[in-house]
Structures are given as C-alpha cells and as structure tokens.
N, C-alpha and C positions, 0 to 999 in steps of 0.2 A: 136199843138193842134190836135188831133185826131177828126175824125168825124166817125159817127155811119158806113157810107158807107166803110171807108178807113180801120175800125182797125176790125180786126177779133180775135176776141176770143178764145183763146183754150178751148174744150171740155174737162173734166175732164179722159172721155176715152182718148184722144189725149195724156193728160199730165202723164197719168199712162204709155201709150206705148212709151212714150220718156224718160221718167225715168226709166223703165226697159232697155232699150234699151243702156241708159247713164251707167248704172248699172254694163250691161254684156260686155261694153267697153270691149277693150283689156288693161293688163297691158298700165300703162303710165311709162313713165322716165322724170327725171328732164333733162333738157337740163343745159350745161354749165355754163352759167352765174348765172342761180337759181339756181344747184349749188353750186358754189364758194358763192354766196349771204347768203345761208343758214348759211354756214359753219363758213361764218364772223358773220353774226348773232348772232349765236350759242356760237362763243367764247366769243363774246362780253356782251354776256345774263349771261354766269359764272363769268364773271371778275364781271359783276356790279349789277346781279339781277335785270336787266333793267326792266321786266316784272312779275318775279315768283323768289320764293325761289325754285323750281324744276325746273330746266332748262332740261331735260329729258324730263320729261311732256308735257314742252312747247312744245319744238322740236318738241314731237310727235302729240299734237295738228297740229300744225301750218303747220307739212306734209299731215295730212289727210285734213285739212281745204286745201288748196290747189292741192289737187289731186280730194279737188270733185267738187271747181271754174272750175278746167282744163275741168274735163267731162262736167258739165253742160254747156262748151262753145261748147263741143264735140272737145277737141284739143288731138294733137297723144303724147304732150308731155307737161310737166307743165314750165310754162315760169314766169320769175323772178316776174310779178305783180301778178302773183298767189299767190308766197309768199309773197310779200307786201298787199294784200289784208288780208291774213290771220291774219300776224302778225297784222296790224290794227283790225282787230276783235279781236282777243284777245287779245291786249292792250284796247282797250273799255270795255271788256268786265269784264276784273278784276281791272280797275281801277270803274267802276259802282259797282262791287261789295265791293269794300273798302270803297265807300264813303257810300252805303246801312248798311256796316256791323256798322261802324261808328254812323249812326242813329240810330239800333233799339239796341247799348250798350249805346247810352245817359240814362239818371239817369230821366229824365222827360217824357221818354215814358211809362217807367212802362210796367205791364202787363196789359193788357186789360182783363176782367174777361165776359166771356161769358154768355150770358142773355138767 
C-alpha cells in the first residue's frame, strides 16, 4: 500500500525527459537465449499459425514490442522475458480482436442508424 509520504509521483516534465532519454538509448542486441527463443518461436509460428496468418508481421511486432520493454527498463540488452512479454501482448491482443470481429458480423447487431 503506498502512502501519500512514501510514493512520489513523476512530473509529466520528468516523464517526457526519461522517454527521450529511453528514446536516444543506444542500439540494443538480443542476448543469446532471446535469441534462440525468438528463432524457435518463429519456426514454430510457420509450422502452425499459432498467432497470425503473417508470421513476418508477427516477428516484426514482437521485436519492436520488445526492444521498447528492454529501453523502458533502460537494459543494454533485450533478455528472453522481453520477448515473452511481447509475444503475450500480441497473443491478447489478436485473439480480443477475433472474438470483437466475431460480434459486430453477428446477424442481430445490425447497423445502427445514427439519430
């Protein structure tokens, strides 16, 4: 539980100069393990469409989602829960959008007609 005394809040100016800051990082690298994680990932994404009919796409999501986990922890390098983090967002994120897509093609939503 946090108390008013203990927790300090960032300033929006604070938050602007640490995002620039996270921003103008230097290049990152994947370290080894992330990786080899990717790469089985990745193969595994083509054999079965675990996520996408574009495993390309994915891939390139799922690096940039993880290189910007990396910066915002400010790491020199992106470590294998980066890409577990990522890949979890976007498995949320296009399985939310099939079950969305699903509702507004049901036959009893209709169009809604603007008043």
């Amino acid at each position: 539980v946090f108390n008013n005394k203990n927790y300090k809040k960032w300033k929006e100016r604070n938050l602007k100069s640490y995002f620039f800051f996270v921003k103008a990082y230097k290049y990152l690298n994947f370290n080894k393990k992330a990786e080899k994680f990717l790469i089985s990932f990745y193969s595994y994404e083509i054999s079965t469409n675990y996520i996408s009919k574009k495993p390309v796409l994915t891939l390139e999501k799922i690096i940039r989602l993880s290189e910007a986990n990396a910066r915002i922890l400010s790491r020199d390098e992106i470590q294998i829960q980066d890409c577990i983090l990522a890949i979890f967002i976007i498995n949320k994120s296009y399985s939310f959008y099939k079950k969305k897509r699903k509702f507004f093609k049901k036959k009893e939503f209709g169009e809604r007609k603007m008043k």
